[in-house]
Every structure is written in C-alpha cells, then in structure tokens.
PQR file of N, CA, C, O and H, with PARSE charges and radii, in Angstrom:
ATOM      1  N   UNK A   1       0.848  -1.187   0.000 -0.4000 1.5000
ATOM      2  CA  UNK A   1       0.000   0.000   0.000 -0.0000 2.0000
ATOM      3  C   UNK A   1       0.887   1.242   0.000  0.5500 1.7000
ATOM      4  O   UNK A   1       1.685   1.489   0.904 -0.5500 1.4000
ATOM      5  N   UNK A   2       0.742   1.821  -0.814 -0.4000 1.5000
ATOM      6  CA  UNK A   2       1.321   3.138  -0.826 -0.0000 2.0000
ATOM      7  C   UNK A   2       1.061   4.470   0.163  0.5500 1.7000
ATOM      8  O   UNK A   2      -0.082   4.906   0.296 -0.5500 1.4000
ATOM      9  H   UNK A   2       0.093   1.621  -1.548  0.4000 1.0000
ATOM     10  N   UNK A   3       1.975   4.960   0.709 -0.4000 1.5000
ATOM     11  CA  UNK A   3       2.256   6.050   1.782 -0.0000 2.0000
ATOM     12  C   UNK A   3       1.686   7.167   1.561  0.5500 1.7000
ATOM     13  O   UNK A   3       2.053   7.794   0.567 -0.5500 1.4000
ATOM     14  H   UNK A   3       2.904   4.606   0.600  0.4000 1.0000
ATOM     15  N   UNK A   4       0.746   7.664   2.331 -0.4000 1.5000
ATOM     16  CA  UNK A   4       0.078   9.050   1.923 -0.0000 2.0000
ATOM     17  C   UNK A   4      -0.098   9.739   2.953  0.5500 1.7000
ATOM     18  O   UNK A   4      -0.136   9.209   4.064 -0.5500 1.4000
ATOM     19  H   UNK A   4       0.447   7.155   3.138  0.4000 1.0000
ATOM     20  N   UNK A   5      -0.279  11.459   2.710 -0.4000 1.5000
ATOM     21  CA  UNK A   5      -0.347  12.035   3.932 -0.0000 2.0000
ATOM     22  C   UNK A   5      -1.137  13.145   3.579  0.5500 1.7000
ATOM     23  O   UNK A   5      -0.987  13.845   2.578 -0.5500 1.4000
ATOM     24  H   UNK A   5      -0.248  11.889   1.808  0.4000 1.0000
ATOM     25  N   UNK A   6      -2.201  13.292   4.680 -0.4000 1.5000
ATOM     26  CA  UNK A   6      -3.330  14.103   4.352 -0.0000 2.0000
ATOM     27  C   UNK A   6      -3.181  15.358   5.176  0.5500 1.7000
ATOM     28  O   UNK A   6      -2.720  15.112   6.291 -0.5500 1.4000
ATOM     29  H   UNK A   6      -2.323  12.723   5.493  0.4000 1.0000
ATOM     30  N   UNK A   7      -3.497  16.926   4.901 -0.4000 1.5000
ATOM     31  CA  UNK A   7      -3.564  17.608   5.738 -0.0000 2.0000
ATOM     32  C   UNK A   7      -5.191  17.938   6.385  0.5500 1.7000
ATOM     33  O   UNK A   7      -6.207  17.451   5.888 -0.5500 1.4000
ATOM     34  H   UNK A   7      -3.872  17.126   3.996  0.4000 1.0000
ATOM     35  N   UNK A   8      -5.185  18.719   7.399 -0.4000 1.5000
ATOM     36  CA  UNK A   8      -6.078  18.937   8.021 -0.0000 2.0000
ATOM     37  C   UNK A   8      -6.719  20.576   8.498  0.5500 1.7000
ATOM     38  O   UNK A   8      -6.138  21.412   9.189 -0.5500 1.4000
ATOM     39  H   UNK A   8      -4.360  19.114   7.803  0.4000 1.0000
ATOM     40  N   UNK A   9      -7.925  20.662   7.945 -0.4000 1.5000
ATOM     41  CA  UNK A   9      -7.883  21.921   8.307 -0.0000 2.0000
ATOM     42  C   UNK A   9      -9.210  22.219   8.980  0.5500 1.7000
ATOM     43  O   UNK A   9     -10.075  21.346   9.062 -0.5500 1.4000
ATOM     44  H   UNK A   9      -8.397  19.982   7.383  0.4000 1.0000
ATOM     45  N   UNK A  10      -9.372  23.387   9.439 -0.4000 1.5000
ATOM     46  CA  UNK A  10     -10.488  23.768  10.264 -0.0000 2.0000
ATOM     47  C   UNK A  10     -11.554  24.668  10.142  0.5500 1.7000
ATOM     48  O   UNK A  10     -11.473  25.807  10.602 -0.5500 1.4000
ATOM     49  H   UNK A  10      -8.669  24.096   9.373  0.4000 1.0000
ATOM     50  N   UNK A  11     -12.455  24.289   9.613 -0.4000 1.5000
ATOM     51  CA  UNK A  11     -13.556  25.439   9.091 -0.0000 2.0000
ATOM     52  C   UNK A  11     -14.419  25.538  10.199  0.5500 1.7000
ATOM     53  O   UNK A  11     -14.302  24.903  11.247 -0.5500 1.4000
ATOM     54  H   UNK A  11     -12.520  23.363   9.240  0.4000 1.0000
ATOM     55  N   UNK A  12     -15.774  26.817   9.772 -0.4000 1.5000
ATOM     56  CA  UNK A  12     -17.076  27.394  10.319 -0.0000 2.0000
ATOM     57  C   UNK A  12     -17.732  27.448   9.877  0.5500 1.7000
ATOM     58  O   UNK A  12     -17.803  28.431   9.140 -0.5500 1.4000
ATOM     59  H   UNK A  12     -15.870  27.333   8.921  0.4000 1.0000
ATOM     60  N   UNK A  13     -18.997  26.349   9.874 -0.4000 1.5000
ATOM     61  CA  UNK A  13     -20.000  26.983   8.903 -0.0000 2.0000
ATOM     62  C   UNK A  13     -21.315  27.385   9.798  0.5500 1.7000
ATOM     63  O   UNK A  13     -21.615  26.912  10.894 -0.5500 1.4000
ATOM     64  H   UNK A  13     -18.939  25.551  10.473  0.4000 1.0000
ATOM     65  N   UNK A  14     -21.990  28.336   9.081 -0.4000 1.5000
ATOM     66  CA  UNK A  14     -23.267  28.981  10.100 -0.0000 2.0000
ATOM     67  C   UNK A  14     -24.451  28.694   9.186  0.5500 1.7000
ATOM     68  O   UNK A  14     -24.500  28.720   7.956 -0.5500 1.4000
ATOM     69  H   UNK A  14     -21.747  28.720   8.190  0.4000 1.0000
ATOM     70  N   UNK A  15     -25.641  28.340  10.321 -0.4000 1.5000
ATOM     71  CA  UNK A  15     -27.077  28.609   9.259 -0.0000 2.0000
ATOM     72  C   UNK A  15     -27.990  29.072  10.115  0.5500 1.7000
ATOM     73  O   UNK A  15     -27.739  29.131  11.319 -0.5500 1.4000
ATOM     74  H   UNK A  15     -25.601  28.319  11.320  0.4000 1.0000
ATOM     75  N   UNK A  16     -28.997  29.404   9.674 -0.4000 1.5000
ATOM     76  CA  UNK A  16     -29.799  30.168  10.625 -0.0000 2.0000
ATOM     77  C   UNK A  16     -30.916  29.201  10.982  0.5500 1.7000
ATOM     78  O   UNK A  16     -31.875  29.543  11.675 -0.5500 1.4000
ATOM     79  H   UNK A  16     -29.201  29.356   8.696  0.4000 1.0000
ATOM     80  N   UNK A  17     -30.747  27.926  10.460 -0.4000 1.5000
ATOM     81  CA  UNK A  17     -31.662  26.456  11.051 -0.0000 2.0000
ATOM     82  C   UNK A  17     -30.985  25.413  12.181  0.5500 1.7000
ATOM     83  O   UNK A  17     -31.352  25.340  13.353 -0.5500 1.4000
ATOM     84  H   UNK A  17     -29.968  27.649   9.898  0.4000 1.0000
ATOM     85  N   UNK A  18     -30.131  24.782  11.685 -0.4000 1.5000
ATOM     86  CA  UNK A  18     -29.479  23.884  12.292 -0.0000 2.0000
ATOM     87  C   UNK A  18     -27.563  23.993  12.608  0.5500 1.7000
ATOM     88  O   UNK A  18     -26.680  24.634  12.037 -0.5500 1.4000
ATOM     89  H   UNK A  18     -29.833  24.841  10.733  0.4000 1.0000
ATOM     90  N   UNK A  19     -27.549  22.993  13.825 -0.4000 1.5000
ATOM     91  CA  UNK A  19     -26.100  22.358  13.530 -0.0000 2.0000
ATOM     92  C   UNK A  19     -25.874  21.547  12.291  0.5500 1.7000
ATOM     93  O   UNK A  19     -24.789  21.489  11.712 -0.5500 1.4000
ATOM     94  H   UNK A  19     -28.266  22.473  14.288  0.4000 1.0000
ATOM     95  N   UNK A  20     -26.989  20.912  11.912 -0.4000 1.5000
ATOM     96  CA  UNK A  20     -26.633  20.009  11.147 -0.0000 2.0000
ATOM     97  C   UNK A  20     -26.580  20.968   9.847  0.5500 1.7000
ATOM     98  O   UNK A  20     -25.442  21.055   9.384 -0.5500 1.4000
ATOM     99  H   UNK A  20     -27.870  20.959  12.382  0.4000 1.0000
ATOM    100  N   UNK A  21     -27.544  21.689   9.179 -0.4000 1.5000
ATOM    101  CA  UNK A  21     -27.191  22.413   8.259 -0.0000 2.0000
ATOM    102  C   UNK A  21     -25.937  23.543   8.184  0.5500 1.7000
ATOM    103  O   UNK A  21     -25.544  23.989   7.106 -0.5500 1.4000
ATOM    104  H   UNK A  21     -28.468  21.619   9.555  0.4000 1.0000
ATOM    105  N   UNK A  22     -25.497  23.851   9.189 -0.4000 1.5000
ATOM    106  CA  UNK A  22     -24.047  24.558   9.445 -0.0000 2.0000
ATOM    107  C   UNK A  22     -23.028  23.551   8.933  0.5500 1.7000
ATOM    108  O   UNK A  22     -22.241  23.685   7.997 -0.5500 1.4000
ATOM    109  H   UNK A  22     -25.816  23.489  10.065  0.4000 1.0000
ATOM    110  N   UNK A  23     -23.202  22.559   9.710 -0.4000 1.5000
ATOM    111  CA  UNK A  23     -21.784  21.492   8.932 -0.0000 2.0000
ATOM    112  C   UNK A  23     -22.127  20.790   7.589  0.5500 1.7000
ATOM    113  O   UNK A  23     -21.203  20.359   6.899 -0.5500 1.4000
ATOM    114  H   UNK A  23     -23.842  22.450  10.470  0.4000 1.0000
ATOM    115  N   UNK A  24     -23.360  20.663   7.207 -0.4000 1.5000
ATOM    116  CA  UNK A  24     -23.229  20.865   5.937 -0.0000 2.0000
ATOM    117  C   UNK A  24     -22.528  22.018   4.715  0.5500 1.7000
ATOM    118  O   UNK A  24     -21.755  21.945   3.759 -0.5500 1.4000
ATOM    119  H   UNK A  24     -24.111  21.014   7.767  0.4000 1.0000
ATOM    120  N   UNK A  25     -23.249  22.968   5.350 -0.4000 1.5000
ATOM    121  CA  UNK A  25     -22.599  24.125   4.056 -0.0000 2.0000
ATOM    122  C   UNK A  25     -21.211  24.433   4.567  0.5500 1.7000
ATOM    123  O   UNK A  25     -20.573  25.207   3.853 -0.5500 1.4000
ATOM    124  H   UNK A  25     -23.877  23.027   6.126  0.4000 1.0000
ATOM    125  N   UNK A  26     -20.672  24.032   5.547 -0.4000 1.5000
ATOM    126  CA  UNK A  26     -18.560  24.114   6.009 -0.0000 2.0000
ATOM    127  C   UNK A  26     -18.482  23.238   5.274  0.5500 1.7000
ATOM    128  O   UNK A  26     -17.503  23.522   4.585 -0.5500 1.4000
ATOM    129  H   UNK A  26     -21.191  23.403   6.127  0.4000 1.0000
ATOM    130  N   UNK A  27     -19.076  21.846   4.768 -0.4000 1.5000
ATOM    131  CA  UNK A  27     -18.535  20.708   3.835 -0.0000 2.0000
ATOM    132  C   UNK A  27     -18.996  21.044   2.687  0.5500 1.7000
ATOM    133  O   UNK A  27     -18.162  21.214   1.798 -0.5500 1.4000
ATOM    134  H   UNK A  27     -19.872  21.615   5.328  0.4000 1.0000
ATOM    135  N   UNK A  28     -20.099  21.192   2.442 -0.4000 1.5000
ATOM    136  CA  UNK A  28     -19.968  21.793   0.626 -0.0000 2.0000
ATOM    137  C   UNK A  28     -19.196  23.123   0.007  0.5500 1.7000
ATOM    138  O   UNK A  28     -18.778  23.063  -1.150 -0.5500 1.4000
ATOM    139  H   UNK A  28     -20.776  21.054   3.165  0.4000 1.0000
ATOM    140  N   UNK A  29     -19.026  24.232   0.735 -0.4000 1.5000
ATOM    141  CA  UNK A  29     -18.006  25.238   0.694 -0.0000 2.0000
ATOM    142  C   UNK A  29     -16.861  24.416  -0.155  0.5500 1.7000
ATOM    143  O   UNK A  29     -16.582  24.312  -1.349 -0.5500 1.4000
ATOM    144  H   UNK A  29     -19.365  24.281   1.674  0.4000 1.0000
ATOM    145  N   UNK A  30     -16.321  23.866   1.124 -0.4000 1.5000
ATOM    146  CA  UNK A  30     -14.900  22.897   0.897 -0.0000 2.0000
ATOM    147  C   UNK A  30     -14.470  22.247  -0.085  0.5500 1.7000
ATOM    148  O   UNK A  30     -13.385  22.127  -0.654 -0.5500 1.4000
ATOM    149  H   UNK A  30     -16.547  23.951   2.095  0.4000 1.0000
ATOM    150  N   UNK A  31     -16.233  21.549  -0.280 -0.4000 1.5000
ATOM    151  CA  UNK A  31     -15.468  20.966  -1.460 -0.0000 2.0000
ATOM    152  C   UNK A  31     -16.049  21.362  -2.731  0.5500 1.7000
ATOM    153  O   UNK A  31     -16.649  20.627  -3.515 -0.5500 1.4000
ATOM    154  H   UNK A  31     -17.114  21.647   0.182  0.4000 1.0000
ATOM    155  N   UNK A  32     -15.748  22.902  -2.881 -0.4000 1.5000
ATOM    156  CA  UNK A  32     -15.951  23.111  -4.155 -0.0000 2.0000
ATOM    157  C   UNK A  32     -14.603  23.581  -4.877  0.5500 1.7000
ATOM    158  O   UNK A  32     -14.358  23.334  -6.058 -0.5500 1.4000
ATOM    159  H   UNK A  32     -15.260  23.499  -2.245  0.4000 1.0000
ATOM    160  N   UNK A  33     -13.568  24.452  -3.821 -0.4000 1.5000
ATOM    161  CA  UNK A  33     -12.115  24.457  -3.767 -0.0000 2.0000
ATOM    162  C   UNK A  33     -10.622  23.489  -3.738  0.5500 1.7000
ATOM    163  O   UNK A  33      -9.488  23.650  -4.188 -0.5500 1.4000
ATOM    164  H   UNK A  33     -13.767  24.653  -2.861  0.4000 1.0000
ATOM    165  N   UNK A  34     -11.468  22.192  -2.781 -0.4000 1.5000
ATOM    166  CA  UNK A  34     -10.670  21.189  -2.075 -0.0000 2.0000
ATOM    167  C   UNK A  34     -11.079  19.445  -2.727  0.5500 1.7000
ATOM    168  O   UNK A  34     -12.276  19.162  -2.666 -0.5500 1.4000
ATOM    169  H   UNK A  34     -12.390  22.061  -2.415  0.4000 1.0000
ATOM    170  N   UNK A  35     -10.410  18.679  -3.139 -0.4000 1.5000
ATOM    171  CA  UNK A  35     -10.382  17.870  -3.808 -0.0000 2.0000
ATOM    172  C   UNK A  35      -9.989  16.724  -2.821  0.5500 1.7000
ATOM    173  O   UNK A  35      -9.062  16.706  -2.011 -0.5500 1.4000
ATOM    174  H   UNK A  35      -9.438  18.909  -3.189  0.4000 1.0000
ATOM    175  N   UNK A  36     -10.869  15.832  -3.078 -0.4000 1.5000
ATOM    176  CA  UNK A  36     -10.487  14.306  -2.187 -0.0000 2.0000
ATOM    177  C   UNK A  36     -10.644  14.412  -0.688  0.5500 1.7000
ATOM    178  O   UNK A  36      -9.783  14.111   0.139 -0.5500 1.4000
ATOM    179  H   UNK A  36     -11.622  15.846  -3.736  0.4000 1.0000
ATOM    180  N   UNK A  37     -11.834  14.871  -0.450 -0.4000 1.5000
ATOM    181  CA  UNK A  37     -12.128  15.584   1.165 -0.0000 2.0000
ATOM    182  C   UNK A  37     -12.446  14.167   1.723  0.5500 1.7000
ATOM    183  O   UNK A  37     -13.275  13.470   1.138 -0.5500 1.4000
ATOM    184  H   UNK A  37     -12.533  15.115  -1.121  0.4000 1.0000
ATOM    185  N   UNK A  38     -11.678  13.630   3.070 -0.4000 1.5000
ATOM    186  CA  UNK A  38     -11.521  12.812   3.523 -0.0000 2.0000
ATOM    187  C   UNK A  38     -12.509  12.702   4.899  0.5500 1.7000
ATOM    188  O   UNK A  38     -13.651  12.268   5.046 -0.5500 1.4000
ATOM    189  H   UNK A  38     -11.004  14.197   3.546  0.4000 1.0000
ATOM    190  N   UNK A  39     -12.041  12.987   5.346 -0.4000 1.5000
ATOM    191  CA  UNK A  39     -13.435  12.826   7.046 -0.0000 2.0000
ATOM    192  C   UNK A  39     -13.330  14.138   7.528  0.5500 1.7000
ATOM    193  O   UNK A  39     -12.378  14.919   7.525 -0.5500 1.4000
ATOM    194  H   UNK A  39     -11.113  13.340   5.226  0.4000 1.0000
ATOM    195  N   UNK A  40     -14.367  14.231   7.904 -0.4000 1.5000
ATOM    196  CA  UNK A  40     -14.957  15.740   8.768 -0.0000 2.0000
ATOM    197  C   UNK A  40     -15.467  15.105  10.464  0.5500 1.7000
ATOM    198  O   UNK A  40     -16.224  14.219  10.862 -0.5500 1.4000
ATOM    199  H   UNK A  40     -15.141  13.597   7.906  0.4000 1.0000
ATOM    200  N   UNK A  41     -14.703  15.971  11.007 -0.4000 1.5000
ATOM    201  CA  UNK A  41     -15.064  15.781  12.301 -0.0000 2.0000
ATOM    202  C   UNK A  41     -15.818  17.575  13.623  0.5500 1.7000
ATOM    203  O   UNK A  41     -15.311  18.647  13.955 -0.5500 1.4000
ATOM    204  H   UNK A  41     -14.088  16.690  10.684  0.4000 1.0000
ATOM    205  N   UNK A  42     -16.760  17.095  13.814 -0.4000 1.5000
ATOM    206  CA  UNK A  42     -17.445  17.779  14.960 -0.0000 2.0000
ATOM    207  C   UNK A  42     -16.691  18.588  15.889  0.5500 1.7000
ATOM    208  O   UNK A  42     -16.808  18.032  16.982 -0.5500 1.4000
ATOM    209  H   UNK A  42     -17.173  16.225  13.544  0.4000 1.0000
ATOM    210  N   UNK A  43     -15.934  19.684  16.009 -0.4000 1.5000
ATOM    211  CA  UNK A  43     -15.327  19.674  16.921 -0.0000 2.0000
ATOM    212  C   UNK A  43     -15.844  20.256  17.701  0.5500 1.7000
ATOM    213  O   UNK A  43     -15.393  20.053  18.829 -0.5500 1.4000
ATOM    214  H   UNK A  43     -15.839  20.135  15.122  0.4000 1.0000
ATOM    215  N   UNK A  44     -17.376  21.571  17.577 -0.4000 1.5000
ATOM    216  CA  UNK A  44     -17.310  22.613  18.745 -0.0000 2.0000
ATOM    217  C   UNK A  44     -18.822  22.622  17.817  0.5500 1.7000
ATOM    218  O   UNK A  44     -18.952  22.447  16.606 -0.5500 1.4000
ATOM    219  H   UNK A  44     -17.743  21.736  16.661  0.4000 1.0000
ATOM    220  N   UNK A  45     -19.939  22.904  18.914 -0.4000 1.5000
ATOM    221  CA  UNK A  45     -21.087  23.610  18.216 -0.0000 2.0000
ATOM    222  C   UNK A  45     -21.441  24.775  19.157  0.5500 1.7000
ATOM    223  O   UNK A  45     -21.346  24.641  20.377 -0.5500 1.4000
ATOM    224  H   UNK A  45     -19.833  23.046  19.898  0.4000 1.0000
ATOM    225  N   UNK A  46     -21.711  25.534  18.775 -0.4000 1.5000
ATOM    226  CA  UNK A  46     -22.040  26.777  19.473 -0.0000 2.0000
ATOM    227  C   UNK A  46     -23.208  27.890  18.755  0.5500 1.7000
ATOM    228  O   UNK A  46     -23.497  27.541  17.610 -0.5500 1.4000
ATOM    229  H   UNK A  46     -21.787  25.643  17.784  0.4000 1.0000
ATOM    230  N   UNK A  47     -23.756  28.862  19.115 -0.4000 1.5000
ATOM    231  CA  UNK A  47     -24.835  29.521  18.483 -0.0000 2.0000
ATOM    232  C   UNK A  47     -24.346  31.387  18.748  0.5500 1.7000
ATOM    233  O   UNK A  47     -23.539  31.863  19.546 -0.5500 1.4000
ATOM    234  H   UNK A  47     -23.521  29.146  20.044  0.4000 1.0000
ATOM    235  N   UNK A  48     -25.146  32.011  17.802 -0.4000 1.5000
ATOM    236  CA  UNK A  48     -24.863  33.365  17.794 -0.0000 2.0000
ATOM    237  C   UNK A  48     -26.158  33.890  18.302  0.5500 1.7000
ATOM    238  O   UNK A  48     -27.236  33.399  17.967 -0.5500 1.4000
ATOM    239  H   UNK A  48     -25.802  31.625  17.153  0.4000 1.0000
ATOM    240  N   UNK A  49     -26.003  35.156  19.327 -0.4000 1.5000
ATOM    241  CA  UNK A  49     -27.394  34.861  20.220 -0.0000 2.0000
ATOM    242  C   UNK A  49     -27.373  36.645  19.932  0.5500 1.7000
ATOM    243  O   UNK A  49     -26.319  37.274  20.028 -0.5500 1.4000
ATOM    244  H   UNK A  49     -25.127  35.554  19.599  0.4000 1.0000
ATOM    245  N   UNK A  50     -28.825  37.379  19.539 -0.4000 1.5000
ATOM    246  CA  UNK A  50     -29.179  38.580  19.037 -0.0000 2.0000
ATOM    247  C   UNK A  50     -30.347  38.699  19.770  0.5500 1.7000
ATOM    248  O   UNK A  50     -31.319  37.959  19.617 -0.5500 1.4000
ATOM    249  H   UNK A  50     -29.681  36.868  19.461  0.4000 1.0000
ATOM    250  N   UNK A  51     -30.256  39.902  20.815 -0.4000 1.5000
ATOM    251  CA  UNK A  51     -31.357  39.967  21.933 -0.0000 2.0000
ATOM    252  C   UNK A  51     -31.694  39.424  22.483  0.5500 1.7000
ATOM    253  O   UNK A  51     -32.693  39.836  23.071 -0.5500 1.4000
ATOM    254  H   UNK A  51     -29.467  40.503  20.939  0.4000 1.0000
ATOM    255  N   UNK A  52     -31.149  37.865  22.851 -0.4000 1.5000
ATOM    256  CA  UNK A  52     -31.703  36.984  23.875 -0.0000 2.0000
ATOM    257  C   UNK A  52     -31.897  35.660  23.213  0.5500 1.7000
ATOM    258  O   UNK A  52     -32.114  34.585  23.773 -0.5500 1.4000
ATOM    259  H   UNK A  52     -30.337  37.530  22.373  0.4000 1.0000
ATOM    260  N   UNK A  53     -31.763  35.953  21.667 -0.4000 1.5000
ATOM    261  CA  UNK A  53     -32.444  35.046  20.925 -0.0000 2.0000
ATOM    262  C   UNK A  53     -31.302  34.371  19.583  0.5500 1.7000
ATOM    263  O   UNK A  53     -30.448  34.970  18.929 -0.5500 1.4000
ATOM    264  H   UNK A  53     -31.587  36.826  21.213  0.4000 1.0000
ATOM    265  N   UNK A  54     -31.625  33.264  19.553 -0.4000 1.5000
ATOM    266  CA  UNK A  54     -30.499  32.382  18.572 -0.0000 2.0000
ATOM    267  C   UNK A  54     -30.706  33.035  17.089  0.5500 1.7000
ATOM    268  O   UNK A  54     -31.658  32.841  16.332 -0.5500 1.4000
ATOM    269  H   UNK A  54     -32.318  32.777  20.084  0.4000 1.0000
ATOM    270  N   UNK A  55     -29.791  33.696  16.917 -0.4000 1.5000
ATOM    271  CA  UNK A  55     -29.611  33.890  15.205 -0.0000 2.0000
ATOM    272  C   UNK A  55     -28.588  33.139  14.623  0.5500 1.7000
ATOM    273  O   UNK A  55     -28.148  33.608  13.573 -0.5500 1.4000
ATOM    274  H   UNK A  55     -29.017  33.853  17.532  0.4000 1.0000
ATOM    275  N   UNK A  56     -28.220  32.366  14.921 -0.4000 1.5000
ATOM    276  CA  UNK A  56     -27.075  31.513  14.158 -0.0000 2.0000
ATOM    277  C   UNK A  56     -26.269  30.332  14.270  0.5500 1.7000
ATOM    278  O   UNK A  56     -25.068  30.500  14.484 -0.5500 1.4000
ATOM    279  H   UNK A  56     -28.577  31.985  15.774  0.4000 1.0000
ATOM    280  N   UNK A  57     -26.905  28.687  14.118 -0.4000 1.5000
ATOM    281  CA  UNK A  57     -26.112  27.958  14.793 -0.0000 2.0000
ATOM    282  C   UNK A  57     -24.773  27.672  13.923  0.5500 1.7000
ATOM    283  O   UNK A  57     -24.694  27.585  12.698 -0.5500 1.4000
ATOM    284  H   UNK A  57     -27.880  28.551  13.944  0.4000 1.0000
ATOM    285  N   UNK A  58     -23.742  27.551  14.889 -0.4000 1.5000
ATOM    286  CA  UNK A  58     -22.402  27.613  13.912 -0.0000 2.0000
ATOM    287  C   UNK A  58     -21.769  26.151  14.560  0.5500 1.7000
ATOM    288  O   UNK A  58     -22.194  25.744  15.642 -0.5500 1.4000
ATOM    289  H   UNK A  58     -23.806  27.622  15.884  0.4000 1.0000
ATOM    290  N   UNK A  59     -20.967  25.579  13.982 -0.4000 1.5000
ATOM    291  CA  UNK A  59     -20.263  24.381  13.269 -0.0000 2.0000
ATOM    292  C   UNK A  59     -18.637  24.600  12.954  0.5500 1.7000
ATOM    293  O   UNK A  59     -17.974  24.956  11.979 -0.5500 1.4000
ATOM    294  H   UNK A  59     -20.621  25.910  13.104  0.4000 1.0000
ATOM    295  N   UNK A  60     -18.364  24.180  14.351 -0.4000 1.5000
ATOM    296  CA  UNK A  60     -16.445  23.859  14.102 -0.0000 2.0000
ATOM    297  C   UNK A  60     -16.258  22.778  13.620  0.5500 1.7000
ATOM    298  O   UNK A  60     -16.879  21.913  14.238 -0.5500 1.4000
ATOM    299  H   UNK A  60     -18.902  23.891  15.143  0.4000 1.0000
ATOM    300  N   UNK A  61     -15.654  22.382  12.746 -0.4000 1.5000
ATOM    301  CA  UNK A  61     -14.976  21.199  11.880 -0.0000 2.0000
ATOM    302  C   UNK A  61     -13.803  21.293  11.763  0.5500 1.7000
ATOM    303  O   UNK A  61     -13.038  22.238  11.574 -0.5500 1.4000
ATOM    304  H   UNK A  61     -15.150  23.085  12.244  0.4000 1.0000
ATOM    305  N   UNK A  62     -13.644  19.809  11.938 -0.4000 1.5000
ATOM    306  CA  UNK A  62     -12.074  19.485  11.331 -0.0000 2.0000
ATOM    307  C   UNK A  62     -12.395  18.817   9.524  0.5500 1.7000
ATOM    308  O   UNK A  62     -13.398  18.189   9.184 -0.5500 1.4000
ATOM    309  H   UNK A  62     -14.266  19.041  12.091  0.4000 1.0000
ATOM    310  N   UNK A  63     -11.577  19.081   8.902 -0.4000 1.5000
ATOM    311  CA  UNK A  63     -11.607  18.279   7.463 -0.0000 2.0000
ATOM    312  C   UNK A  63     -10.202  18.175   7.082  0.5500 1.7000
ATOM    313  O   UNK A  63      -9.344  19.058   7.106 -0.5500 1.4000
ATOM    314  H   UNK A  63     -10.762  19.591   9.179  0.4000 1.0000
ATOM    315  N   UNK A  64     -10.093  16.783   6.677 -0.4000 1.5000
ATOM    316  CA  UNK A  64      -9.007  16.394   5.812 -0.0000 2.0000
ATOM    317  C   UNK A  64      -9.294  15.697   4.616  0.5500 1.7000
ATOM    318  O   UNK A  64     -10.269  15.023   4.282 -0.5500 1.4000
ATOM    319  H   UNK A  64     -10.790  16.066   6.658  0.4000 1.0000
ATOM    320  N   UNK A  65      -7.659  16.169   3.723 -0.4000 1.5000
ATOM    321  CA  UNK A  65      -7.980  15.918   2.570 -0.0000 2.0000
ATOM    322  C   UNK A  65      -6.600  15.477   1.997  0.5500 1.7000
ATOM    323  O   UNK A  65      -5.524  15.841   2.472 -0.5500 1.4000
ATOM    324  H   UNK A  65      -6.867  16.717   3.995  0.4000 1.0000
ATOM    325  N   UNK A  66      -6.786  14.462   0.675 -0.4000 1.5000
ATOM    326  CA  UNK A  66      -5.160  14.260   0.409 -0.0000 2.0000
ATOM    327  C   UNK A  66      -4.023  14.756   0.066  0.5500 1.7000
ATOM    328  O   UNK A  66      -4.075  15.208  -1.078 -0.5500 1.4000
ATOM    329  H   UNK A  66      -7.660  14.167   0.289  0.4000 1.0000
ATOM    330  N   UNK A  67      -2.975  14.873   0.583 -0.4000 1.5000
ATOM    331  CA  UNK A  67      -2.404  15.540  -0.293 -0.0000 2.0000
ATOM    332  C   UNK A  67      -1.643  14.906  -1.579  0.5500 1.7000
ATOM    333  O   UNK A  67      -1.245  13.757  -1.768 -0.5500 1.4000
ATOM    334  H   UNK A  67      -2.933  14.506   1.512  0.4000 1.0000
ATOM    335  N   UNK A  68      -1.594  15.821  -2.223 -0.4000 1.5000
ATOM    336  CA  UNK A  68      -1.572  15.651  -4.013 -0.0000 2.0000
ATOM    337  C   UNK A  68       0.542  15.396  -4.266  0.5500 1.7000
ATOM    338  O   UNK A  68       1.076  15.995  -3.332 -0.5500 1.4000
ATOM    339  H   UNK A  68      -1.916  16.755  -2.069  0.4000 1.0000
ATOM    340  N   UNK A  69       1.151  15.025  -4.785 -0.4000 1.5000
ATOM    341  CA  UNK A  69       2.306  14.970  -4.715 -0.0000 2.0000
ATOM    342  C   UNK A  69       2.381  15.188  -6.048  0.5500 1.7000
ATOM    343  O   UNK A  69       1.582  14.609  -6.785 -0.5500 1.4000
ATOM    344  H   UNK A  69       0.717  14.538  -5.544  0.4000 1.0000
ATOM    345  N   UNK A  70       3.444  16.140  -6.621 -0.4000 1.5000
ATOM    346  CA  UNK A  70       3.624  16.493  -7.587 -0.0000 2.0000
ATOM    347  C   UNK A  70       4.554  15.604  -8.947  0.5500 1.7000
ATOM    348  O   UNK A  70       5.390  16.280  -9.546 -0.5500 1.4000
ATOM    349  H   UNK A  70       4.093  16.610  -6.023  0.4000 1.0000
ATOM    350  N   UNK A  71       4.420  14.566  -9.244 -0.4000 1.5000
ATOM    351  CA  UNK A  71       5.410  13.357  -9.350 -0.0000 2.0000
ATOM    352  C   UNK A  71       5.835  13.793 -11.157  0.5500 1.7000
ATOM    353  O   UNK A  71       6.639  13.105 -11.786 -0.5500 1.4000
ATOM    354  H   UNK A  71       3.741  14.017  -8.757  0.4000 1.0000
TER
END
C-alpha cells in the first residue's frame, strides 16, 4: 500500500436552522475548492445569540484531505 499524507484543516459553517445544516454548508463550501475531502469531524457547536435570541447555529470542523504529490 502506498504512503500518503493528508492535511487537516479547520472550518465554520453557520445557518440560521441547524447544527446540522451549518456542517453541511462548512462541507460543501470545501469541497468546491478542495479535492479528495476525507473525514470531517465535529469539533465545537455553538450559536450566535441577538437579543436573547439564537440567530445563528455555527459548526467547528475538522476536514481532511489528500495531499496531491507532484510526481
């Protein structure tokens, strides 16, 4: 099996419905730039709060992806 090494990076995505729709649009963002997107992981959920009231649930992710070797 051949040796590979992926980097890892850390996005935010926000929606004004869900966690779950926040880490959706941080993963489709991604991969419209980023090629061979490997696992996404949950790291932090948290919300943006406007008068008392939730305007924004947001979505820390981890994502990795392969890296490409120039051969």
């Amino acid at each position: 099996m051949a040796e590979n090494v992926y980097k890892v990076i850390e996005l935010v995505g926000t929606s004004s419905e869900s966690w779950e729709k926040a880490t959706a649009a941080a993963i489709h963002r991604a991969g419209k730039t980023l090629r061979d997107l490997r696992v996404a992981e949950v790291v932090k959920l948290d919300v943006q709060l406007k008068n008392g009231k939730v305007e924004a649930y947001r979505s820390r992710i981890s994502v990795s992806f392969k890296f490409e070797s120039k051969n």
